[in-house]
KENUNU-633965 format. One record per residue (C-alpha): residue number from 1; y, z, x. Coordinates in Angstrom, 3 decimals, padded with zeros to 6 digits, m for minus. Each point is the difference from the previous one (the first is absolute). Example, Ala and Ser with C-alpha at 12.3 -4.5 7.8 and 13.67 -1.06 7.14 Angstrom:
<dobas>
1 / m004.500 / 007.800 / 012.300
2 / 003.440 / m000.660 / 001.370
</dobas>
This chain:
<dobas>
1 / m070.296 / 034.373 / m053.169
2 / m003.250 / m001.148 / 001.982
3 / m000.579 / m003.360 / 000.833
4 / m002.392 / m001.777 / m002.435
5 / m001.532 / m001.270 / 002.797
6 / m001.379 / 002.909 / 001.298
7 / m001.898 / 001.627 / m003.248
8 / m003.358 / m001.736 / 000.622
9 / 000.452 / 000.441 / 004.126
10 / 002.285 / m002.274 / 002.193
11 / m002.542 / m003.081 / 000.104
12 / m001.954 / 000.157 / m003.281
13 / m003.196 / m002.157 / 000.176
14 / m003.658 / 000.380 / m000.018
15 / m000.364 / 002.635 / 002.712
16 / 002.079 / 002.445 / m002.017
17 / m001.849 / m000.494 / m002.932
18 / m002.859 / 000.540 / 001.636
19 / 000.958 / 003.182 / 001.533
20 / 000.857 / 000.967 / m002.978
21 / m003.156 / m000.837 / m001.517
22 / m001.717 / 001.665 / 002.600
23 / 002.136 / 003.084 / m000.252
24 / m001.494 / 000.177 / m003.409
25 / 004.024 / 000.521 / m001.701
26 / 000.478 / 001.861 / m003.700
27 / 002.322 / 000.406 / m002.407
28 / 001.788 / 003.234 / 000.493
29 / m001.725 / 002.721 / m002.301
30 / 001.380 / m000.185 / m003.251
31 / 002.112 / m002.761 / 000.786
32 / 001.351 / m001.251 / m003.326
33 / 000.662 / m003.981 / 000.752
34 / 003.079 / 000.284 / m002.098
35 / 001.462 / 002.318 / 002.150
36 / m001.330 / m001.908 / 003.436
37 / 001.986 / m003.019 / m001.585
38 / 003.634 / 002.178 / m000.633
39 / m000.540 / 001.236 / 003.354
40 / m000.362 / m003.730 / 001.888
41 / 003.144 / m001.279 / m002.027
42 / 002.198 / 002.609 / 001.418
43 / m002.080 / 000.150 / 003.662
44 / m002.020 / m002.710 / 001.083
45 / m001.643 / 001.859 / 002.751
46 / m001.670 / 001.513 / m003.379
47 / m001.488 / m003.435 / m000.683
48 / m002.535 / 001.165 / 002.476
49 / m001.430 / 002.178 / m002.800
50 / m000.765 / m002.939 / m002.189
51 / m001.494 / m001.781 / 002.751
52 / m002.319 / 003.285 / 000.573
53 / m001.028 / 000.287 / m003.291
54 / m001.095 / m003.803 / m000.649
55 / m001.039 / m001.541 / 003.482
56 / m003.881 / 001.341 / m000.397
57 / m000.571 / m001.340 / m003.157
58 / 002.323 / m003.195 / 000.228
59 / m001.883 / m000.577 / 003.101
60 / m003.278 / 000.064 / m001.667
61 / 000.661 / m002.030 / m002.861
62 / 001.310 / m002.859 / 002.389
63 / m003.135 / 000.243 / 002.315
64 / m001.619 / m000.597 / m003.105
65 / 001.817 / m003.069 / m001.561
66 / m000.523 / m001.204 / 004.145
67 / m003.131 / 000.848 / 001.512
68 / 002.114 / 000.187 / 003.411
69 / 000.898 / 003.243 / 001.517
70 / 002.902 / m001.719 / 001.771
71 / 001.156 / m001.750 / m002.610
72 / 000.184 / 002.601 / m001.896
73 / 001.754 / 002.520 / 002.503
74 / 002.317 / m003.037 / 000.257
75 / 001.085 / m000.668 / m003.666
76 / 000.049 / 004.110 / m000.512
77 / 002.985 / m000.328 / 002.707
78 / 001.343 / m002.558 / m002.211
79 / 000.209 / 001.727 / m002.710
80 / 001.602 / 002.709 / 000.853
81 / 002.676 / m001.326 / 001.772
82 / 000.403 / m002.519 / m002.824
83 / 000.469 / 003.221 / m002.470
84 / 002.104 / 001.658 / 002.199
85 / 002.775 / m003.017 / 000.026
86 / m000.781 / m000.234 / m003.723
87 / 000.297 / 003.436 / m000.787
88 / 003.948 / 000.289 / m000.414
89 / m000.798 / m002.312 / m002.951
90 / m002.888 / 001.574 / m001.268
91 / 000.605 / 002.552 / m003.649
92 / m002.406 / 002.619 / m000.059
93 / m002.050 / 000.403 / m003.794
94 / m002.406 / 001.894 / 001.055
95 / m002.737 / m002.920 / 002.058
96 / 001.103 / m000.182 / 003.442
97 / m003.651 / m000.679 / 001.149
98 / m000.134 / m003.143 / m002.788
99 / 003.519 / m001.132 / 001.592
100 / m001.207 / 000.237 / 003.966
101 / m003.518 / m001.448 / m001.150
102 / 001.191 / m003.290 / m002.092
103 / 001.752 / m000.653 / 003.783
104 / m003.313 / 000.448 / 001.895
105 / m001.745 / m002.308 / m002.908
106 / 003.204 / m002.475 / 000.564
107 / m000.778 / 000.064 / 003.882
108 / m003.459 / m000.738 / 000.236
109 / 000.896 / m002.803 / m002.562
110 / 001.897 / m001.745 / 002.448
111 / m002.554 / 000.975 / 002.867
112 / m002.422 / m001.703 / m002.041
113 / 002.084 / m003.456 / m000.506
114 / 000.370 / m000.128 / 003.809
115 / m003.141 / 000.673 / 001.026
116 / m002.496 / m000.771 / m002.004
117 / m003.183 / 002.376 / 000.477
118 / m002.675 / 001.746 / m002.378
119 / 000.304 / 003.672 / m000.237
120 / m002.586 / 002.102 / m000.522
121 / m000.558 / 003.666 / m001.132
122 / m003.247 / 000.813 / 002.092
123 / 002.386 / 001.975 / 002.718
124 / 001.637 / 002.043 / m002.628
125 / m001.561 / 000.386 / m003.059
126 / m000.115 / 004.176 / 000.071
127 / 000.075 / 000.734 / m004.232
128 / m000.209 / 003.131 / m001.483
129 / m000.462 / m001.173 / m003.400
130 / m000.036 / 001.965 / m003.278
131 / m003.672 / m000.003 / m000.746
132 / m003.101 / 001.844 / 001.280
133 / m002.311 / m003.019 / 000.444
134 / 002.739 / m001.602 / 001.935
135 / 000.658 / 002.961 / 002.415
136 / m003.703 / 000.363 / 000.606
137 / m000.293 / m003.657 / 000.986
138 / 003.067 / 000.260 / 002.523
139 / m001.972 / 003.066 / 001.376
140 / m003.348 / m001.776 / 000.291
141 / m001.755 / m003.092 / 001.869
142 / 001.664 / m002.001 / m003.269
143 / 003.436 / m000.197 / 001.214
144 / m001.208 / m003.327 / 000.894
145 / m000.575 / m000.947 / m002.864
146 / 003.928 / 000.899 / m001.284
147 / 001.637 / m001.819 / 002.596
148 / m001.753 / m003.229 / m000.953
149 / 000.922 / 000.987 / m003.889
150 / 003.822 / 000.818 / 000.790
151 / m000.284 / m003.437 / 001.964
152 / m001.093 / m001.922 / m002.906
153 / 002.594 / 001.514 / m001.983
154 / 003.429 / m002.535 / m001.023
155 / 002.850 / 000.667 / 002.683
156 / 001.965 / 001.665 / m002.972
157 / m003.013 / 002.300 / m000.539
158 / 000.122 / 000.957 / 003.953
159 / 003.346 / 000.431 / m000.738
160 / m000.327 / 002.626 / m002.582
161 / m002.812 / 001.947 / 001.529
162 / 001.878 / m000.205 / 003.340
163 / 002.991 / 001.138 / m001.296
164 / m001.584 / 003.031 / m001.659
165 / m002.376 / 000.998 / 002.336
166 / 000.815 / m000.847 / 003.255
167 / 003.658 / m000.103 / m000.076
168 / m000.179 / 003.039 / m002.581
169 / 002.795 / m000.953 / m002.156
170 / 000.613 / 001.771 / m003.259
171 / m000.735 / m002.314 / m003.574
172 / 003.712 / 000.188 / m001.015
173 / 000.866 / m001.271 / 003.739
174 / m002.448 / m002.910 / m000.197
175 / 000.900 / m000.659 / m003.414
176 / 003.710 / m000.067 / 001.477
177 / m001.122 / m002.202 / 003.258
178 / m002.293 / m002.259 / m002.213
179 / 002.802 / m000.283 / m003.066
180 / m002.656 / 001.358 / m002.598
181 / m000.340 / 002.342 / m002.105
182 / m001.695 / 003.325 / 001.252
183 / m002.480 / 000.066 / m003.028
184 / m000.931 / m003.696 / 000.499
185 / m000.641 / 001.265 / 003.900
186 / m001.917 / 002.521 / m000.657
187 / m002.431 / m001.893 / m002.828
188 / m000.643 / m003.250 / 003.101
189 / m000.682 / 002.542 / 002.156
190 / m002.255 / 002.238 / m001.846
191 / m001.771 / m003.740 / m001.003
192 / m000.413 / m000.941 / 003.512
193 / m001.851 / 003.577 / 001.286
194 / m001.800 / m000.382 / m002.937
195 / m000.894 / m003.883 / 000.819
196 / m000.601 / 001.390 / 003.298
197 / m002.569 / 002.950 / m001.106
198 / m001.854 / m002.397 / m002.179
199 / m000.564 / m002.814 / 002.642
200 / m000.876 / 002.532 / 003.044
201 / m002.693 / 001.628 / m002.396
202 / m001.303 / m003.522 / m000.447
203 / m000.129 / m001.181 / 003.421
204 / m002.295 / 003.538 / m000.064
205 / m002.283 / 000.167 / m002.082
</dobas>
């Protein structure tokens, strides 16, 4: 059997989480996360798929709870390695990705409680959201003008948008992650991009 230690390289840390970031990883075509998951229990070295498949967008949803490109490369590391000596333990029902993101969201907790710092979203806030207005401001000179509005927004409103749009998460895996239901997801969400629409077309007018 392979050494655990091994599956995310021989020192994992920042700079293999950024070449992997830079390397631009994937999930193998087609591959079905259940199967990824029966195929780590039984080889670890197949953990590495896992990792593939969620270091982009884990990666961008913690550079945008942290506004800090090393910090963020930093607690990605975490993450994973945290998952990996959690992942004998962990029973697969179907949201993996809501599993390995409630550690992230438990990691930059404690990052937070030891060092104290404001994050922002200005670095990262890249959101292909589900209206036309909305993906005509991202497009235009207005994008300003949605950064400040995601900024104003509550950190559990961040949250949500970050977790759908940046991170790319499913509704059933954020309902999962966020221990809601999918339909009550789905209805905030919808709310806020409407909230959204309503106050960039008044800062416009």
């Amino acid at each position: 059997m392979t050494d655990q230690t091994n599956v995310l390289d021989p020192q994992p840390g920042p700079p293999e989480v950024r070449a992997a970031l830079l390397e631009g990883r994937e999930a193998p075509p087609g591959g079905d996360e259940a199967a990824l998951v029966s195929a780590a229990r039984s080889d670890p070295a197949a953990f590495g798929q896992l990792y593939d498949r969620y270091i982009q967008p884990l990666y961008r949803y913690l550079l945008g709870r942290l506004g800090s490109v090393h910090e963020a490369e930093d607690i990605t590391a975490q993450t994973f390695l945290a998952a990996l000596e959690a992942f004998p333990r962990y029973r697969h029902q179907g949201h993996f990705a809501a599993w390995l993101f409630s550690i992230a969201r438990n990691k930059v907790i404690d990052h937070i409680r030891q060092q104290p710092r404001q994050a922002s979203l200005d670095d990262a806030v890249e959101i292909p959201v589900e209206t036309d207005l909305l993906q005509q401001v991202i497009k235009s000179e207005r994008s300003a003008a949605l950064v400040r509005l995601v900024s104003s927004l509550s950190p559990e409103e961040r949250e949500l948008v970050q977790l759908r749009y940046v991170a790319g998460l499913s509704f059933s895996e954020i309902a999962v992650l966020l221990e809601r239901k999918e339909d009550a997801v789905k209805k905030a969400l919808y709310r806020l991009l409407a909230r959204m629409q309503s106050r960039l077309e008044e800062s416009h007018d």
